[in-house]
C-alpha positions in Angstrom: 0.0 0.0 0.0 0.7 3.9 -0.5 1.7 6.3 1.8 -0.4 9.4 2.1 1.0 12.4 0.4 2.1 15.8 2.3 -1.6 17.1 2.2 -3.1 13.7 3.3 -4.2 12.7 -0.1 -3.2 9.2 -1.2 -0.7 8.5 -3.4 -2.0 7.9 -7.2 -3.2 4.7 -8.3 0.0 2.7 -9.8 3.0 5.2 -8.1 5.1 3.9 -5.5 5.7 5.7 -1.7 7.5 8.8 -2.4 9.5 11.3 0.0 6.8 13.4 1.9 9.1 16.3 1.3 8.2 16.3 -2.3 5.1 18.0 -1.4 1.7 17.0 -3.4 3.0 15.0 -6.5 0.4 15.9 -9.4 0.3 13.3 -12.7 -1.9 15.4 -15.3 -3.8 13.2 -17.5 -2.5 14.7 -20.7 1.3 14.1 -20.9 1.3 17.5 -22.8 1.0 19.6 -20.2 4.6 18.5 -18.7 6.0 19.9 -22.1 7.7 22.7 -20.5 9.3 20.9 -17.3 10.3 18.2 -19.9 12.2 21.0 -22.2 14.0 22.1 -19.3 15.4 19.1 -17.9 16.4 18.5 -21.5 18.4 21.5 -21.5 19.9 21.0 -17.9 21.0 17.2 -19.0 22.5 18.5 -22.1 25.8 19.8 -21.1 26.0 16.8 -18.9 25.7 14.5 -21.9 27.8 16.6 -24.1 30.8 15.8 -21.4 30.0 12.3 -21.1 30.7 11.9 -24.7 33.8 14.0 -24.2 35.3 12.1 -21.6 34.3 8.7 -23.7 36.5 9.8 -26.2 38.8 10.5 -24.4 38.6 7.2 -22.3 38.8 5.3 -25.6 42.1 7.4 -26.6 44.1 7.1 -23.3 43.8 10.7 -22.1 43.5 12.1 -19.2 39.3 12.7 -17.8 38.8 15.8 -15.9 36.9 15.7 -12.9 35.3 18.8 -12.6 34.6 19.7 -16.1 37.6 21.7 -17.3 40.3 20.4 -19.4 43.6 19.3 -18.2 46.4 21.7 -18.7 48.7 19.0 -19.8 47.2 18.7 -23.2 47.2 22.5 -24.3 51.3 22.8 -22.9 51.9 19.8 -24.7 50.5 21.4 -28.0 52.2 24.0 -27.4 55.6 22.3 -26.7 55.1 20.8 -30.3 55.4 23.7 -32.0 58.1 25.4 -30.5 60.2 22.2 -30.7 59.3 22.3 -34.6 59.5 25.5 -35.1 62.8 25.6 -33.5 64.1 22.5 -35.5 63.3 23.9 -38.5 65.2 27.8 -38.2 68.2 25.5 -36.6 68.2 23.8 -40.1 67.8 26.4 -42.2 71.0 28.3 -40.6 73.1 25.5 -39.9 76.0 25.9 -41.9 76.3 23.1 -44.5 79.8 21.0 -45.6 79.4 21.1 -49.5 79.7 17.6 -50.7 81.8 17.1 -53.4 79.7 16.8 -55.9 78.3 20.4 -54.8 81.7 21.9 -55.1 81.7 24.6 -58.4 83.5 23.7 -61.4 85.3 26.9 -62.2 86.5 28.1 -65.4 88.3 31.0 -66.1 88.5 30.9 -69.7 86.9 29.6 -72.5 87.9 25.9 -74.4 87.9 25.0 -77.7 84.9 23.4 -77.0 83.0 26.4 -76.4 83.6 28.0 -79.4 82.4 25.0 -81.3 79.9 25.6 -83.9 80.5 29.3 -83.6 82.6 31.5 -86.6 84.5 34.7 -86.0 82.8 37.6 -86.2 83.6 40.1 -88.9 85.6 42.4 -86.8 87.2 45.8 -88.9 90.5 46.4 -87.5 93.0 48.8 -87.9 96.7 48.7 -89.4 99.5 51.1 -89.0 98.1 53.0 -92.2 94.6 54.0 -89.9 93.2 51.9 -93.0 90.4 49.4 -92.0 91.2 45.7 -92.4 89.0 42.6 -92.1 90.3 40.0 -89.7 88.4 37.5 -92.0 90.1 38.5 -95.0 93.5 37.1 -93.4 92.3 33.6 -92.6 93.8 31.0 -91.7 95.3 32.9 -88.8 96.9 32.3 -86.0 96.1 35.5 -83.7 98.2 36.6 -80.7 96.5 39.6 -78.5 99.2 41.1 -77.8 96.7 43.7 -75.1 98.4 42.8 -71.9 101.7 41.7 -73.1 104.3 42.6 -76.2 105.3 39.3 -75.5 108.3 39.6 -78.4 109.6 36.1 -77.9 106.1 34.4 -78.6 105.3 36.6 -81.3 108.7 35.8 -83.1 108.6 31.7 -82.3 105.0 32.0 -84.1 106.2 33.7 -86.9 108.6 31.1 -87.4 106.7 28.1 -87.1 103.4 29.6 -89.4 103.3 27.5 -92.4 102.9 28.9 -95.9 99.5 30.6 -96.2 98.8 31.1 -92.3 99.0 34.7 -91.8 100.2 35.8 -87.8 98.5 38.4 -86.5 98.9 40.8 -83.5 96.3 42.5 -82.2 96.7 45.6 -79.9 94.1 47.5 -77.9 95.3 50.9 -79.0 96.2 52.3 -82.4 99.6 52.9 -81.5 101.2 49.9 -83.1 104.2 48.7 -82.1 105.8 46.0 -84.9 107.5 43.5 -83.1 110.9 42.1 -84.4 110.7 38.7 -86.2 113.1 35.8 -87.6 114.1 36.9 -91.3 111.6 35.8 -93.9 108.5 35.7 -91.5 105.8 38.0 -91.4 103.8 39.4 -88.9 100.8 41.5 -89.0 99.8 44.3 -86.3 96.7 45.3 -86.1 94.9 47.3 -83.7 91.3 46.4 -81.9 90.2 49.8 -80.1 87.0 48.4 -79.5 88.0 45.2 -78.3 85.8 42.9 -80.2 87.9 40.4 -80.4 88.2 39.6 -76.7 84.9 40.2 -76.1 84.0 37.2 -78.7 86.5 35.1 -76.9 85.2 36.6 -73.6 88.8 35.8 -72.0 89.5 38.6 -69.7 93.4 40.3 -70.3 95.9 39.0 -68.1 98.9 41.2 -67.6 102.2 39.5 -68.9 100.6 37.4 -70.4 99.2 37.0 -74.6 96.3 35.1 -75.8 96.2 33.2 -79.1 93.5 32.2 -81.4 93.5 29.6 -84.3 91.1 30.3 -87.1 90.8 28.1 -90.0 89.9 29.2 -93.5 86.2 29.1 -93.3 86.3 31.1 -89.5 85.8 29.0 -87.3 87.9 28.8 -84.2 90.4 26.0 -83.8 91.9 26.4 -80.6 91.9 29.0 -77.5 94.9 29.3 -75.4 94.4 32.2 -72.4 97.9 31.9 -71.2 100.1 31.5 -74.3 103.4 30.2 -72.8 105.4 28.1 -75.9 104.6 27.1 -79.3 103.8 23.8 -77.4 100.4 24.9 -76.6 99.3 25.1 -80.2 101.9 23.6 -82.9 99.8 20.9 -83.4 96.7 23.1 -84.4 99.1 25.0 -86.3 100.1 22.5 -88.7 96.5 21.4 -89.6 96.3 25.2 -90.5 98.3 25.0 -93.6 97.1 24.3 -97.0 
């Protein structure tokens, strides 16, 4: 049997003994009318539910469950330690100095091959002879060239001269029109001419070295034979030379 509610009435038909300090428990007839309690112990279980969820997930992924609602700090410093540890890692190796490997190390060359002037012809450069009369470099090919800019260089002028064959003219090319003929073996001939605009070197683009003379070997139809930057003996061309010949 039922115990009496607070005002004496008896409890409804089918309810159970409740705490008489509930007061007078009501059941409407129409479950409608408990629409509004029932939307606001909806709301005041949501949070709770939204949490339970949160700490399920977290349950399942081995963290940390807060017990009174806030987040643990350890998660947010731990973030946070992340990103300064990468964005630390990745400054440190950016500046690190690096050890080139040797296959990083810079091929330098200081002046240019035969090989570069494959496939390329010499330009038809006007020079200038003693006379202030205009000469065409082509018009003296074959040729084996000396720039004679930097350095007189007598002794390598006069060992070319000597060792041209018949129909290779040698030519010395100055960078100012004040020629200066250089003295050769008896019988050769040499052929000063002056470059004031210094085409020449800047087809060859080999800078001037002082004490030192450049050579060029052109064959008959203009293109370039051989380079040498730093003529030192008829060594470094005689072979070239001969092939000049007719």
């Amino acid at each position: 049997m039922g115990m009496p509610d607070a005002d004496g009435h008896g409890p409804a038909e089918g309810l159970p003994g409740l705490p008489p300090e509930w007061g007078r428990v009501v059941v409407p007839d129409d479950a409608s009318a408990l629409a509004e309690e029932a939307a606001q112990v909806r709301l005041e279980l949501r949070p709770r539910a939204r949490r339970n969820r949160r700490n399920r997930w977290r349950r399942l992924l081995g963290l940390a469950v807060p017990r009174d609602g806030r987040p643990p700090l350890g998660l947010p410093l731990l973030v946070l330690l992340v990103a300064l540890l990468t964005t630390a890692a990745g400054l440190f190796a950016v500046t690190w100095p690096r050890t080139p490997r040797s296959g990083d190390d810079p091929t330098v060359v200081p002046y240019q091959t035969t090989t570069d002037l494959t496939g390329r012809v010499l330009p038809a450069l006007e020079l200038v002879d003693a006379d202030d009369s205009i000469v065409s470099l082509r018009a003296l090919l074959p040729a084996l060239i000396i720039l004679v800019d930097a350095c007189p260089c007598p002794d390598r002028v006069a060992e070319a001269a000597e060792l041209a064959p018949p129909g290779v003219t040698v030519v010395t090319v100055h960078g100012t029109r004040a020629l200066r003929p250089t003295p050769v073996p008896a019988g050769a001939t040499v052929r000063p001419l002056a470059d004031p605009g210094g085409g020449l070197r800047a087809f060859l683009q080999v800078p001037p070295r002082p004490g030192s003379a450049t050579a060029l070997l052109v064959g008959r139809t203009g293109n370039p034979v051989r380079v040498v930057p730093d003529l030192r003996s008829a060594d470094d061309y005689r072979a070239d030379l001969a092939r000049l010949g007719p």
